[in-house]
N, C-alpha and C positions, 0 to 999 in steps of 0.2 A: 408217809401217809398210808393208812390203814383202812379196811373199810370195819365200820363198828360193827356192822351186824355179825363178820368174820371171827372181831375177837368177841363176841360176848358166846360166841359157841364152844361145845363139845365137838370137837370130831368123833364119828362113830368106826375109828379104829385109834387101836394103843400108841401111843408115844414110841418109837423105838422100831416099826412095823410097814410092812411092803402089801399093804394088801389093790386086789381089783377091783377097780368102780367101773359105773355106766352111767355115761350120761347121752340126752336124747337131742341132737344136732342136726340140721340141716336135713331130718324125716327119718331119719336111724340113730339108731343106736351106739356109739359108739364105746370104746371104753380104753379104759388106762390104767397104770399101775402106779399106786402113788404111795411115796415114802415120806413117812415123817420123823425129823429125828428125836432119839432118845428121850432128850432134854423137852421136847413142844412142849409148850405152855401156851394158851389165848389172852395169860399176860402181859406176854411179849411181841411184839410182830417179828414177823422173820421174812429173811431170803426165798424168792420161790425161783427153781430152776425148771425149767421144762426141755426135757429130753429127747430128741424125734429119732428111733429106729434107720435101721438102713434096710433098704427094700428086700422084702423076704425075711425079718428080722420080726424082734415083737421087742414091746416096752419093757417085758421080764428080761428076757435074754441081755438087754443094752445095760441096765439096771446091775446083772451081775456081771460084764466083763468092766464097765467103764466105770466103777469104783466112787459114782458119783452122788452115791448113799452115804458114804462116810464124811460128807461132807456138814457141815451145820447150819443146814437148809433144808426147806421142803421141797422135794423134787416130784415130778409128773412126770409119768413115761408115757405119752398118749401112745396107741395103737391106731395105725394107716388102713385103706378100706383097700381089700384084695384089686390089682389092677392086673394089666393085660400083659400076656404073653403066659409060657406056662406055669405050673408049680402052685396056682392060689396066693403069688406073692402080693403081702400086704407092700402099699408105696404110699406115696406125698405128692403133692400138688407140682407141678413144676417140671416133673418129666415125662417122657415119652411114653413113658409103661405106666404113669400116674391113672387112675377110675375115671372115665370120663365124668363129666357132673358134678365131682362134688368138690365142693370148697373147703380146702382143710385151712385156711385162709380164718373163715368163717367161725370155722368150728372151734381152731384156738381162741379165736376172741368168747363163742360161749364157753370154752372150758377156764382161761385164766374171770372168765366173771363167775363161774360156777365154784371155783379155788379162793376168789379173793370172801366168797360170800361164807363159805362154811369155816374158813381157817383164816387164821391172824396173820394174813401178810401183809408185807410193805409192799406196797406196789410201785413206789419208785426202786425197789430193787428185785426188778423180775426179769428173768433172764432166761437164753435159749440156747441149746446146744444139741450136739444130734452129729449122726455117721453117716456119712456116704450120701446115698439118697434125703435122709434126713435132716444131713447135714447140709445139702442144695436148699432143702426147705426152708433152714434159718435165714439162708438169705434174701429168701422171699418174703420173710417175715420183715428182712430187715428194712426192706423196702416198702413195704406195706402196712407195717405198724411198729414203726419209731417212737410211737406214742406209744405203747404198751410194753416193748423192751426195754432195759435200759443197755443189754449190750451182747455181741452173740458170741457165740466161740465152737463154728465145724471143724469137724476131725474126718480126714479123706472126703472130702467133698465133693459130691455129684451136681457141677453147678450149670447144668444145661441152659443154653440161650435164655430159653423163658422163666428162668429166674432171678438175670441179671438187666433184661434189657428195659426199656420206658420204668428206671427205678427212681422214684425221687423220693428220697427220704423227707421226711416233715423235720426233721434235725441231724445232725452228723451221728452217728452210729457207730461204737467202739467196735472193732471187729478183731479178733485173734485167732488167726487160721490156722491149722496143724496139715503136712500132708508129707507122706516119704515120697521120695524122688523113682524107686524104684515098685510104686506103683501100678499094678498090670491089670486092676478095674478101671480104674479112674485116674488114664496116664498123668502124670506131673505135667508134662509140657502140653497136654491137649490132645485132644482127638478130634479135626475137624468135619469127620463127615458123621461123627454123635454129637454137634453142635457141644462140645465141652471145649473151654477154654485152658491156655495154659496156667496151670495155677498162679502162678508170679502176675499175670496180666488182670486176674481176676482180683486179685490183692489189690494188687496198683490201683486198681478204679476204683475200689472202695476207698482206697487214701487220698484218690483225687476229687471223687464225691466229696468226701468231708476235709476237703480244703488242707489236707496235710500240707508239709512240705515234701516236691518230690522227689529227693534221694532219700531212702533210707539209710538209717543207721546201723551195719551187720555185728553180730555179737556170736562168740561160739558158746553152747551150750554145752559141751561136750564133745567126744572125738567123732560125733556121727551125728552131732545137730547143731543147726545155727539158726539163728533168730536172724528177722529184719522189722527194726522197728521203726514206720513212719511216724511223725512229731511234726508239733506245731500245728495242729489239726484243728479245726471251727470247734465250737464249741465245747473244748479240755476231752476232743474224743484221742483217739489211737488209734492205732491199723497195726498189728503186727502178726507174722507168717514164720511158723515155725515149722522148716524142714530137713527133714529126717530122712542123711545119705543112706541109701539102702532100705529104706525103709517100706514095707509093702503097705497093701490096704487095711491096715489095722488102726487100732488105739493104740496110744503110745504107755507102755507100762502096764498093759494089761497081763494079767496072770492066766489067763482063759483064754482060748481061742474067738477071736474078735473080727479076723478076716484073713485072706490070704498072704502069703508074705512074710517076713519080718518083722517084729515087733520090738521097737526098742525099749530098754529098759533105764536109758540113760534119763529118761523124764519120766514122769507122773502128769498126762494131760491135768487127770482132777486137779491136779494140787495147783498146778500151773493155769487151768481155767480160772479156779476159786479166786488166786491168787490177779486177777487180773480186771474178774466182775466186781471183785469187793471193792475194785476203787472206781466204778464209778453207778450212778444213779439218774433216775429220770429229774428231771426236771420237776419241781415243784408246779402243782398245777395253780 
């Protein structure tokens, strides 16, 4: 499903291009960097990804380490509103250093209505992903509008208390988590006096949110990553957590400097995101 007024438009940039927009949210201005591929046409609808920064990061920066332009979708790199502590670092709803006031909650819902209105997407196939801080975000989103995603997939995830806790999904939620073990922002096993859960724990409640079954299934990826994939899940969703022995606070397979740490090259998050949202979709309305 499409919205027509989407396809019968021009986008006022080229096919193939990464340019900056502004749009006016919740009393400011906010903005993002949105790519479209090569190929767009408005006589197609297509995939829209939306991509959340990690705190102190920007929408350009995530755009060229996470490789998720090459993908054959329209991506959105929104940019977060400077929050607290030093440096001017831009953040996301959800944690600690997050701007008091403002609803990035909100502001997704007006930017994916701002996206669906000027560009030919499907809106059963709109999907979220995001680093660190950003990556915390998706799951507030996931929580929050189940109805507007159809699936998430954070990489090193900053998943502070308040963006897991009073969650109830409106449907089961496919989620594909990435995160190395050897992680020294966002420990793998937790930090509990920065309210961060162990990642393995945080996984698990989202497979038990969506009614998985609870053993997972473990698979090697390679000689420094292994998958677990929950199955049997409400509504043909998924849960599965891909971690990365030794692996620091980075993207996996990125060529650029993405965060501190190790960065393995044994996967391709993009490939392995892409490969993951394309199978599934929102619900027909």
């Amino acid at each position: 499903m499409s919205d027509a007024a989407g396809c019968r438009s021009s986008p006022d940039q080229k096919p193939g291009t990464s340019v900056k927009h502004t749009i006016h949210s919740g009393g400011r201005d906010r903005t993002y960097q949105l790519h479209l591929p090569k190929d767009y046409s408005a006589k197609s609808s297509w995939p829209l990804i939306i991509a959340f920064h990690g705190r102190g990061n920007t929408g350009a920066s995530t755009e060229e380490f996470s490789k998720l332009s090459t993908l054959p979708a329209v991506v959105a790199y929104p940019n977060g509103v400077v929050g607290t502590g030093g440096g001017d670092r831009q953040a996301w709803e959800g944690a600690p250093y997050a701007a008091a006031g403002v609803d990035d909650v909100a502001f997704t819902g007006d930017l994916l209505d701002s996206l669906e209105k000027t560009l030919c997407v499907d809106q059963q196939r709109v999907y979220a992903t995001g680093k660190s801080n950003g990556a915390g975000f998706t799951g507030l989103l996931a929580c929050r509008m189940a109805d507007r995603f159809a699936a998430i997939a954070p990489v090193a995830g900053a998943f502070y208390g308040q963006t897991g806790n009073d969650c109830h999904p409106s449907r089961p939620v496919p989620v594909l988590e990435f995160h190395g073990t050897a992680d020294a922002t966002i420990p793998y096993d937790g930090a509990a006096d920065r309210d961060l859960p162990a990642i393995k724990d945080w996984v698990a409640a989202w497979a038990k949110r969506d009614g998985c079954n609870a053993k997972p299934v473990e698979k090697s990826l390679g000689a420094d990553v292994t998958e677990s994939r929950w199955t049997g899940c409400k509504g043909g969703a998924e849960v599965r957590h891909v971690a990365v022995k030794g692996g620091g606070h980075t993207w996996p397979g990125a060529d650029i400097h993405s965060g501190g740490g190790v960065t393995t090259q044994t996967i391709e998050a993009h490939e392995l995101i892409w490969q993951f949202f394309s199978r599934f979709r929102l619900p027909a309305a």
